[in-house]
C-alpha positions in Angstrom: 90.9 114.5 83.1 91.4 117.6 80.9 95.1 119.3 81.6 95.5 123.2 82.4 96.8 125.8 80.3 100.9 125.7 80.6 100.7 129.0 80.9 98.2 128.9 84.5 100.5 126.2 85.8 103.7 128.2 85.7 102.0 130.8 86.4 103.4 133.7 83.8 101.5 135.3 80.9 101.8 134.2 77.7 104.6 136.2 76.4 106.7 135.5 78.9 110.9 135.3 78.3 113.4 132.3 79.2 114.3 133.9 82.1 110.5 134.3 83.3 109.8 130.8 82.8 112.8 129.3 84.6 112.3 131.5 87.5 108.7 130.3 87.6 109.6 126.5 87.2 112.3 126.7 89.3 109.3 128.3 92.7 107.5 125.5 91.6 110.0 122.4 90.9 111.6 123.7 95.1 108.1 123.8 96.5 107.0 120.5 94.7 110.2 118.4 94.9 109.3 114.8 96.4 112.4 115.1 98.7 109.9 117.8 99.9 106.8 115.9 99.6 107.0 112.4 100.8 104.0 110.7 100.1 102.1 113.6 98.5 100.3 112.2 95.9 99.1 115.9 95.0 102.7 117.4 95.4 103.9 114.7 93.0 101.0 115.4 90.4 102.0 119.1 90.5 105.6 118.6 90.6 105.2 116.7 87.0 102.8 119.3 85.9 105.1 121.7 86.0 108.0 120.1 84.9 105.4 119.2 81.2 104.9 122.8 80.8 108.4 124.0 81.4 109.7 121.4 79.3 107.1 122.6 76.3 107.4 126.1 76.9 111.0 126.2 76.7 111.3 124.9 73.7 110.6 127.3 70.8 109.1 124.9 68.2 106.7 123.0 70.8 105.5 126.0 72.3 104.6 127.2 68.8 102.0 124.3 68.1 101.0 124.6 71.8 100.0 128.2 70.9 98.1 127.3 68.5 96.6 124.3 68.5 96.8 123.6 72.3 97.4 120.4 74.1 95.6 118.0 71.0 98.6 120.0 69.0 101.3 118.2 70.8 99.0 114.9 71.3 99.7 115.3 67.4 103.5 115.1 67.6 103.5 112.1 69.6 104.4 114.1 72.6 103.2 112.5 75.8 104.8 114.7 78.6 107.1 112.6 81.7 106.4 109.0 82.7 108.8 109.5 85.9 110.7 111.2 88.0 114.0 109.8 86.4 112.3 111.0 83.5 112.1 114.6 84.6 115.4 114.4 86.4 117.3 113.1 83.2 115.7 115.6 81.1 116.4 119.0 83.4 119.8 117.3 84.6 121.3 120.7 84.5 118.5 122.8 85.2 118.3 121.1 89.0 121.9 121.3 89.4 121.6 125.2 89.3 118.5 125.0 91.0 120.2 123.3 94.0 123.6 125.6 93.6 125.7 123.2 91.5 126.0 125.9 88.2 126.2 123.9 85.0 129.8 123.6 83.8 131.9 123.0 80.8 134.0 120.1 82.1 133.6 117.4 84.3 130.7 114.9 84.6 128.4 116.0 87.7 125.0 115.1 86.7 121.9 114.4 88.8 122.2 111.2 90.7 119.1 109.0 93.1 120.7 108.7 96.5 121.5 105.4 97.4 118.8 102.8 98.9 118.9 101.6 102.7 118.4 98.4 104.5 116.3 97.5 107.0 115.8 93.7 108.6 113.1 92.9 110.6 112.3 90.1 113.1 108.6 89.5 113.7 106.7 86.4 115.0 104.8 83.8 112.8 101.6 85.7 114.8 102.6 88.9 113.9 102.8 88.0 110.4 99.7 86.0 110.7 97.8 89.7 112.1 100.0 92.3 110.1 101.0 94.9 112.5 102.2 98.5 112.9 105.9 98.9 114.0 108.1 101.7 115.2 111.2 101.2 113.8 114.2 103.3 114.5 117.8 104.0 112.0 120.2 106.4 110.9 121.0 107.7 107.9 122.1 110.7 105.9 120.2 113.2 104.9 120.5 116.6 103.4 121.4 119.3 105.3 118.6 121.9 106.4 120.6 124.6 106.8 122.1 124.6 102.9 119.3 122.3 101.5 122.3 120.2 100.1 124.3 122.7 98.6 127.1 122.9 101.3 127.2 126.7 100.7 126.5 129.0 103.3 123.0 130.4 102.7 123.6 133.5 100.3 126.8 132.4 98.9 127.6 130.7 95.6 130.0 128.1 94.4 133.1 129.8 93.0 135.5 128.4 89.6 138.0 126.2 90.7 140.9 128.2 89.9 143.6 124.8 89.1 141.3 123.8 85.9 139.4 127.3 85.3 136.0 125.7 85.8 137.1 123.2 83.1 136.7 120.1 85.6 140.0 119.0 83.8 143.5 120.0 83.7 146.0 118.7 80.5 149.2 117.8 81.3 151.8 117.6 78.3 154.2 114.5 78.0 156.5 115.1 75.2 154.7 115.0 72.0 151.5 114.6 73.8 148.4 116.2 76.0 147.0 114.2 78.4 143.7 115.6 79.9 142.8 114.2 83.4 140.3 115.1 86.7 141.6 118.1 87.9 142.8 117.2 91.8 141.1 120.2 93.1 137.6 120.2 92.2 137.5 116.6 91.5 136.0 117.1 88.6 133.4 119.2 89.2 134.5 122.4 88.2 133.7 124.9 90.9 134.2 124.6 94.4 133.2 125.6 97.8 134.5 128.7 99.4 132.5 129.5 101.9 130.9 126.1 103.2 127.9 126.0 105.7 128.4 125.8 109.2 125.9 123.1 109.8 127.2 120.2 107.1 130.7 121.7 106.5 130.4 122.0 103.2 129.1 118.4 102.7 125.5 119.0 102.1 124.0 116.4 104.0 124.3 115.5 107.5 123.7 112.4 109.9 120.6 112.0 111.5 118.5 109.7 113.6 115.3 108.6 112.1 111.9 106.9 113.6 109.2 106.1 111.1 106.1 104.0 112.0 105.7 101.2 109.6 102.9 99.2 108.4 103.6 95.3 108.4 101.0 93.6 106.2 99.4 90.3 107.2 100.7 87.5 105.2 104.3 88.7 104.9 106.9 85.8 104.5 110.9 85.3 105.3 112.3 87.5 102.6 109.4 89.7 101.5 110.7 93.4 100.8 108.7 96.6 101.6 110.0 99.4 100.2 109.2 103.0 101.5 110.1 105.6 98.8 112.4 108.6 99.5 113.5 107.2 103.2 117.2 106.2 102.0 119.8 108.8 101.1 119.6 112.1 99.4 120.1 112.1 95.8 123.1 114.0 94.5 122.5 117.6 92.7 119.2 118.1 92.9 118.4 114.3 92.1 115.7 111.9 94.7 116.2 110.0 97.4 116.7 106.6 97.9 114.6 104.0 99.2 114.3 102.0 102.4 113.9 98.6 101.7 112.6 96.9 104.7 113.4 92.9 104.7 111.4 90.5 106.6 112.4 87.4 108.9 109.8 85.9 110.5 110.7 83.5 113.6 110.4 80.2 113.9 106.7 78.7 116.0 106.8 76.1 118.7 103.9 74.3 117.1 103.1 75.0 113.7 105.5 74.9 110.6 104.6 77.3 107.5 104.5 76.3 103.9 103.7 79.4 101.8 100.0 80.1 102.2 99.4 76.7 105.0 100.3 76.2 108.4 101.2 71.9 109.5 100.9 70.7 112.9 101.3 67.2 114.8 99.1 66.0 117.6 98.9 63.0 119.3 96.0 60.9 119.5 95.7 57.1 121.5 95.2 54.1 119.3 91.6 54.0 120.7 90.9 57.3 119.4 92.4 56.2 115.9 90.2 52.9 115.7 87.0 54.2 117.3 87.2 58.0 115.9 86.8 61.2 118.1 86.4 64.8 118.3 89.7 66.5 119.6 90.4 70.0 120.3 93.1 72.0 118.7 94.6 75.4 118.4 94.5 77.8 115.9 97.3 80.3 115.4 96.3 83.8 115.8 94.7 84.1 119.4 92.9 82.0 121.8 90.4 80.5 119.0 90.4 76.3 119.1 88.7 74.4 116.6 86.9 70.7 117.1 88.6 68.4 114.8 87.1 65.0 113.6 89.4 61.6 113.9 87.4 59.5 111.6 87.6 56.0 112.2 90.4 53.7 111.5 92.9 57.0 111.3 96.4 55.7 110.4 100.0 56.9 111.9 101.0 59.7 109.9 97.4 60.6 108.2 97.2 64.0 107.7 93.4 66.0 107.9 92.9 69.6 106.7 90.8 72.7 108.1 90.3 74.5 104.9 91.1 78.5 105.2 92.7 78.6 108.8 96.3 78.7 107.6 97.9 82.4 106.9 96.5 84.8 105.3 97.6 85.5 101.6 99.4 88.7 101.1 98.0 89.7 97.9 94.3 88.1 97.5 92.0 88.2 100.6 92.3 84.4 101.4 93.7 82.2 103.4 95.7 79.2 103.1 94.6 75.8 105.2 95.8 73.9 108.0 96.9 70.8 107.3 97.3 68.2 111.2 99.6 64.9 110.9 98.2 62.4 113.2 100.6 60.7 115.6 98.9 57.7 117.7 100.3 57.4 121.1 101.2 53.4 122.2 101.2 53.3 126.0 103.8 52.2 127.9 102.2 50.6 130.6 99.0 49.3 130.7 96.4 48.0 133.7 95.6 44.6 134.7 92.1 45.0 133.2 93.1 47.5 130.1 95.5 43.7 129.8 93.1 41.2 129.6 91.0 43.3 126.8 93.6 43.6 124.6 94.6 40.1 124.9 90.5 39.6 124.5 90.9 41.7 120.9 93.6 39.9 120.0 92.1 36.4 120.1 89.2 37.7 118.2 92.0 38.9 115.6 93.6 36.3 115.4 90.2 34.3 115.3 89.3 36.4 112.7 92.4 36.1 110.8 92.2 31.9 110.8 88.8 32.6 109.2 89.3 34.1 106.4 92.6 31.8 105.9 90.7 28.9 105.8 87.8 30.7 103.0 90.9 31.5 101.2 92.4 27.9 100.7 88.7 26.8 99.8 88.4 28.9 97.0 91.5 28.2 95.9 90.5 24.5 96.2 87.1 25.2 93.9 
């Protein structure tokens, strides 16, 4: 995909001063901002559009070549634009912080900051997990303040020099011989402080809110599995993004099947007639109301285990599923009928008839 002129995407002609093309990135870098634009893929693109040509057009020797030999120019320098958001925010650190009404300053350290990340646990079934499902999920957190857009200045106002360190963000003390510089206790740093602070925040920039966002639970998600949803945590400081929400999944414990990764285990009964003779049982399948005909082949031991191939859980980054794996328990009865009596004594006479057999052919090869 061929890129557009620097010039077109700021929007200024092509002799345009310093203060022409700040005032242009700035519309731009405020209308595009992600904080603006969650989950804008096109805001994003334009936002790091922008922030390329600024970046090249601010700088007297790249916007030289770009002049004239265009964008293959700077392909030639090894110049490859922002791979990020950090990227952009590291590189315009101080541009953002006037953008957002934090003036760049001599002293001190303020510098643009991600907001911190957030999170979230949630509890969902082993058939919620097994389906995926969309959930409503409700939380608070801070967020910046509408009224100021996170400056903490009244609308129209601006931040004024701290008048203990002079806009220095330091103040020196002298001990003896010495000068010690430290924070200065006013500004904390920063410089320049707030007069006149907003109404709505109090001068803090950002504000408590209640939040309800409708998330999208994949199928196959596990005890422990993270989703993150970009730019839901807190407000970034000076200009910088938001944090994350990092959404953490338990998922409950089933009354009859037990997950291993990918498979699903179960345990059903079967008589010992069923074991020696084989059958056709019915059993569940998680999910719904679905059953599924199992085979007992014939001479099934205690504690045999059979497999349905692809009805365990769904795999949460291929489209398969795992399989369903069913230990066999054989029920001994308790009590047993007159005639269900005499034909097990019946079978055992024949067993043990059986077993004298092949005792005797075994003596009389050893014999031979």
């Amino acid at each position: 995909m061929s890129k557009r002129d620097y010039y077109e995407v700021l929007g200024v002609s092509r002799d345009a001063g310093d203060g022409d093309l700040k005032k242009a990135y700035r519309k731009l870098a405020m209308k595009y901002h992600p904080d603006r634009n969650q989950g804008d893929g096109e805001a994003e693109e334009r936002f790091k559009e922008a922030a390329e040509a600024y970046e090249v057009l601010r700088n007297g020797e790249k916007r030289q070549i770009y002049d004239r030999f265009g964008h293959e120019g700077l392909e030639g320098t090894g110049f490859k634009g922002f791979s990020g958001f950090d990227d952009i925010f590291s590189s315009f650190g101080d541009v953002f912080e006037e953008f957002f009404g934090f003036g760049t300053r001599r002293g001190g350290s303020s510098r643009v900051r991600q907001g911190n990340s957030l999170r979230y646990d949630l509890e969902l079934t082993l058939e919620d997990a097994f389906h995926g499902k969309e959930e409503e999920i409700q939380f608070q957190k801070i967020a910046s303040c509408e009224t100021c857009h996170g400056s903490g200045l009244t609308p129209g106002t601006e931040l004024q020099n701290c008048s203990t360190c002079q806009g220095q963000g330091q103040v020196v003390r002298s001990q003896g011989f010495f000068q010690i510089s430290t924070t200065c206790p006013t500004c904390h740093g920063e410089g320049r402080i707030i007069t006149d602070p907003c109404n709505e925040c109090h001068g803090r920039g950002s504000v408590q809110v209640d939040k309800t966002i409708t998330l999208k639970v994949p199928a196959g998600v596990d005890t422990g599995s993270q989703l993150r949803l970009q730019g839901e945590g807190e407000p970034g400081e000076h200009g910088g993004p938001s944090g994350d929400l990092i959404v953490v999944i338990h998922v409950g414990e089933h009354g009859f099947f037990n997950r291993e990764g990918d498979h699903l285990l179960c345990e059903i009964p079967i008589s010992f007639v069923q074991a020696t003779l084989g059958d056709s049982v019915t059993i569940p399948i998680l999910g719904g109301d679905e059953t599924k005909d199992l085979r007992i082949p014939k001479g099934t031991q205690p504690g045999e285990i059979l497999a349905l191939n692809g009805y365990g859980m769904p795999n949460l980054h291929r489209n398969k599923k795992g399989d369903l794996y069913i230990k066999i328990n054989i029920k001994i009865p308790k009590t047993l009928s007159h005639q269900q009596r005499e034909l097990l004594e019946a079978f055992k006479e024949t067993e043990e008839l059986k077993k004298s057999k092949k005792g005797n052919h075994f003596w009389q090869k050893i014999k031979q």
